[in-house]
KEKESE-110091 format. One record per residue: x, y, z of N, C-alpha, C in turn. Coordinates in steps of 0.05 Angstrom, whole numbers, plus 5000, padded with zeros to 4 digits. Atoms other than C-alpha are relative to their C-alpha. Layout:
! KEKESE-110091
R; n_X; n_Y; n_Z; ca_X; ca_Y; ca_Z; c_X; c_Y; c_Z
R; X; Y; Z; X; Y; Z; X; Y; Z
...
END
This chain:
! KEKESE-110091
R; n_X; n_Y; n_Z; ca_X; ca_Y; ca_Z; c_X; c_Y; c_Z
R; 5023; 4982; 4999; 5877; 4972; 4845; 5006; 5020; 5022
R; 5005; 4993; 4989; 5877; 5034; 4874; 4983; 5006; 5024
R; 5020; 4996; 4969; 5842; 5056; 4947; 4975; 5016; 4987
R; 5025; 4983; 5008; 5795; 5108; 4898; 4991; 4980; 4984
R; 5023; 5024; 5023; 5784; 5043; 4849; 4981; 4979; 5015
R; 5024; 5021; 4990; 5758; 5002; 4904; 4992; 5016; 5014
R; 5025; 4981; 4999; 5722; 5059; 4929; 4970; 5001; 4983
R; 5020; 4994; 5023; 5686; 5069; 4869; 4988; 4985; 4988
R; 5013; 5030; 5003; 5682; 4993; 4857; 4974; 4992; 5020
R; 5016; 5007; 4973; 5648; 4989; 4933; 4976; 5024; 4991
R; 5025; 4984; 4999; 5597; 5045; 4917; 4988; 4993; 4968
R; 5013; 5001; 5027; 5578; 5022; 4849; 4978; 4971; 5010
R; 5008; 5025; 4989; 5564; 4959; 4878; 4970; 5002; 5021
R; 5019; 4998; 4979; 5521; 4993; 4932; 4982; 5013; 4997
R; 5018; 4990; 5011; 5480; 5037; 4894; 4983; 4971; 4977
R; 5013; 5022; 5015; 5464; 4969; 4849; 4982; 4991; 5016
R; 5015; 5018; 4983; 5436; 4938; 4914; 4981; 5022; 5012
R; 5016; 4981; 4995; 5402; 5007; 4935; 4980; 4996; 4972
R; 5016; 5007; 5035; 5369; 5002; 4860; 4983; 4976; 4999
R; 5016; 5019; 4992; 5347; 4936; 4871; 4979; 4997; 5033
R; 5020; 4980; 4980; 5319; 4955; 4938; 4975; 5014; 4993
R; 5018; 4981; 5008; 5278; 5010; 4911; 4982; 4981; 4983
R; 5027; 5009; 5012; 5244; 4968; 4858; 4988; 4980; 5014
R; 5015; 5017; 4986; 5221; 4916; 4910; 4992; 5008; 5022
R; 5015; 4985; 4990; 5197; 4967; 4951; 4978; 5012; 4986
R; 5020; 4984; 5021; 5163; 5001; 4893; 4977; 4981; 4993
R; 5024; 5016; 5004; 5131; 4933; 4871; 4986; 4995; 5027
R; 5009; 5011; 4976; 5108; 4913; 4947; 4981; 5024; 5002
R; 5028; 4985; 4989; 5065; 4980; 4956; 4988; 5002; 4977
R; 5024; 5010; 5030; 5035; 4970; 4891; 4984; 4987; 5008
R; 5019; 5022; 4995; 5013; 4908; 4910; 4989; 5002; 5029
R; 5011; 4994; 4985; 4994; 4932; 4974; 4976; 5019; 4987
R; 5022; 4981; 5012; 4952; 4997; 4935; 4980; 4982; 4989
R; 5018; 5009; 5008; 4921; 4940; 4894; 4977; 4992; 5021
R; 5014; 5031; 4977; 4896; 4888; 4954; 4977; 5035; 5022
R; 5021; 4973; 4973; 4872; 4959; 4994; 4989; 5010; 4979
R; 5027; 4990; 5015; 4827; 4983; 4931; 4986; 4983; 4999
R; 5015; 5015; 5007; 4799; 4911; 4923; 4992; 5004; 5028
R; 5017; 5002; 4980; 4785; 4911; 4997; 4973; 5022; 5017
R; 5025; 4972; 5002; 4748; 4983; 4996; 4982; 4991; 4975
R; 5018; 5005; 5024; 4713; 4958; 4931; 4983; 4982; 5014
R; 5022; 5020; 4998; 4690; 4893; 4961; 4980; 5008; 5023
R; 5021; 4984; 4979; 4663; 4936; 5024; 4987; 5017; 4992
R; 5016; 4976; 5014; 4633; 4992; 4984; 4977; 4974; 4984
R; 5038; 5007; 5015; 4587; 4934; 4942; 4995; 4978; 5023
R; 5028; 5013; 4980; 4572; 4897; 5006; 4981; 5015; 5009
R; 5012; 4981; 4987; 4550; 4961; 5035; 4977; 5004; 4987
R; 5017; 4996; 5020; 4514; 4982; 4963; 4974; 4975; 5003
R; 5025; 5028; 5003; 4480; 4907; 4961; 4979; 4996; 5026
R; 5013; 5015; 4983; 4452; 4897; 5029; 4983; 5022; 5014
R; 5027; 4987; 4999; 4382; 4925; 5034; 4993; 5022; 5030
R; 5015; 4987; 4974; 4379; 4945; 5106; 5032; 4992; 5020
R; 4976; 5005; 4988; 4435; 4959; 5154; 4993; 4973; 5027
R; 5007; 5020; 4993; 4400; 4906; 5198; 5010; 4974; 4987
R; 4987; 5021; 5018; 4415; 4856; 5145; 5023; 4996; 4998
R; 4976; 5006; 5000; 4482; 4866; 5138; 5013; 5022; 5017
R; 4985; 4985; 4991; 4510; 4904; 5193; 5028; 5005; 4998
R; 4966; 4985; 4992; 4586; 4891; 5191; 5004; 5003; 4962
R; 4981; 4980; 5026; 4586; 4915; 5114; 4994; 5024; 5002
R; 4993; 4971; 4997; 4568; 4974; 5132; 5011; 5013; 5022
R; 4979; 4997; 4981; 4613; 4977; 5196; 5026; 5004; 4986
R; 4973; 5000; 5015; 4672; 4962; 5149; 4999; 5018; 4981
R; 4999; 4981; 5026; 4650; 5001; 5093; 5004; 5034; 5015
R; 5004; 4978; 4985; 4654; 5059; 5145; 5022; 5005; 5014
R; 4973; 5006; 4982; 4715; 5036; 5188; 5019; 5010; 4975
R; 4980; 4992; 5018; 4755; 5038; 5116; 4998; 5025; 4997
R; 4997; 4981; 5012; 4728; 5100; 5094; 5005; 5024; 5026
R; 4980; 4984; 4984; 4749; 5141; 5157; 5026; 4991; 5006
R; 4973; 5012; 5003; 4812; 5103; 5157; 5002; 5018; 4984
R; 4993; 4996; 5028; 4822; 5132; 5088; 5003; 5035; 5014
R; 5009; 4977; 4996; 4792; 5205; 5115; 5025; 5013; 5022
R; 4973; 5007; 4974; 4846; 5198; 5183; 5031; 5002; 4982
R; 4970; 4994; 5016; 4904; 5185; 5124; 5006; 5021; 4992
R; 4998; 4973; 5019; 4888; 5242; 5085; 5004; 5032; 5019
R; 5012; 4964; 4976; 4875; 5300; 5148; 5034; 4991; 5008
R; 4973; 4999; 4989; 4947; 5273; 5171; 5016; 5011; 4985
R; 4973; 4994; 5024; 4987; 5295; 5113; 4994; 5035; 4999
END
């Protein structure tokens, strides 16, 4: 074997493991996007459900904490 065949052997090899890389990065913030819409969902219907912010103060602390979190992501970009 040539020095350009195990070149080209060594980068084929390392773009395979870059490739695999990428899609278990790709699935992991997926499943991060999911778990962070259910946790704005389940704070948006505590907030919706609970009659009086007396009643349930920390859903509407959180429902408020996320959504300038969210407001803070978006003004940074």
């Amino acid at each position: 074997m040539t020095n350009e065949e195990k070149i080209l052997s060594m980068l084929g090899k390392m773009q395979a493991d870059i490739d695999t890389l990428i899609s278990k990065v790709d699935f992991q913030n997926e499943t991060l996007r999911q778990e962070k819409k259910l946790r704005q969902m389940a704070a948006f219907n505590n907030f919706v459900n609970s009659k009086t912010d007396e009643e349930e103060p920390e859903a509407t602390a959180e429902f408020f904490r996320i959504m300038d979190a969210e407001e803070a992501r978006k003004a940074a970009f």
